[in-house]
C-alpha positions, 0 to 999 in steps of 0.5 A: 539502495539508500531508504530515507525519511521520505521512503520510511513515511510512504511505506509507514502510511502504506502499512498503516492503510494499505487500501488508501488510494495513491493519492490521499496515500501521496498526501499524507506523506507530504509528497506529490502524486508523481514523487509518491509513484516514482518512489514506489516503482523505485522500490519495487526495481530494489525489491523492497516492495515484494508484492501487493495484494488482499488478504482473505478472510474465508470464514468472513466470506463463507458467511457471506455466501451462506446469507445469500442463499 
């Protein structure tokens, strides 16, 4: 699979804020919301996206449900 300028921007922005909605995330690469899903769905089929997912900090949420008790 060929990765070009456009990819490297969506996945640069993706990285750099992964919590953005698709949207704002297809503005800032300079695409349109329908590019930015095809491309996406594109690199997933080609196993350059592995995953998606959150990343827990436990200690952070341990404290959380301390303060609630």
């Amino acid at each position: 699979m060929q990765i070009d300028d456009t990819d490297r921007r969506i996945l640069r922005h993706w990285l750099a804020e992964p919590g953005l909605e698709r949207a704002a995330l297809a503005e800032r690469a300079g695409v349109t919301a329908a590019t930015l899903w095809r491309r996406l769905d594109r690199l997933r089929e080609a196993g350059v996206i592995r995953s998606e997912g959150a990343v827990i900090d436990w200690r952070a949420l341990a404290v959380c449900m301390r303060s609630q008790t």
